[in-house]
C-alpha positions, 0 to 999 in steps of 0.5 A: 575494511577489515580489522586485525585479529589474532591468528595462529599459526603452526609449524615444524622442522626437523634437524639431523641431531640433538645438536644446539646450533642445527636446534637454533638455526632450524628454529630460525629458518622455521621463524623466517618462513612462517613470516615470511609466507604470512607477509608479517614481522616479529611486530606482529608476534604476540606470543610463542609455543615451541614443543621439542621431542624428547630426543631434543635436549641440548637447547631450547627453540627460544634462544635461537629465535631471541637470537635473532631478535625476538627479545620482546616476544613471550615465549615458552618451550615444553616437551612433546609427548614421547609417542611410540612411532612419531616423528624423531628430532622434530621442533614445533611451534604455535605463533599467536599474530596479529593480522588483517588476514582471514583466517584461510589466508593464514600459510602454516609451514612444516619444512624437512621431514615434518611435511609428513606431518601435515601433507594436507597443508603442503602447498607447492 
């Protein structure tokens, strides 16, 4: 029988503008999906690592996921580095969960413009 074990997970999405609600409800459907995909709840959320681009500066990822209920789950938000060429208005995350699955059963997620991120881990 397989045991539970952390694994991590990524994601990215991008929004339209530096605006606070397209932030928190692109975080939010980020959130939503990479559960979903993976079959797991907020329950299983250890922690989170939520990067913006420095052209988001109007609200943290965070305080869209708490939100909607993840007051219990240690989050942090940093800035991604400002790279010439690399993708605008884009959130990122790196979940740490636990779970049964093996680690090439995880499902990363990367929505919008951010699929040019990793084409490698798009599945349809």
């Amino acid at each position: 029988m397989p045991t539970r074990t952390v694994r991590a997970l990524r994601g990215a999405i991008t929004v339209e503008s530096d605006d606070p609600h397209e932030i928190r409800d692109a975080t939010q459907e980020l959130l939503d999906e990479l559960l979903h995909l993976n079959g797991l709840d907020r329950d299983d959320v250890i922690s989170g690592i939520f990067t913006v681009t420095p052209d988001l500066a109007s609200e943290f990822p965070a305080h869209g996921a708490r939100l909607v209920g993840w007051r219990d789950v240690p989050m942090i938000c940093a800035q991604e580095a400002g790279v010439d060429g690399a993708l605008p208005r884009c959130i990122r995350v790196l979940l740490h969960v636990d779970t049964w699955r093996p680690r090439s059963d995880m499902r990363h997620v990367y929505l919008r413009d951010a699929v040019m991120l990793r084409p490698d881990l798009i599945t349809e």
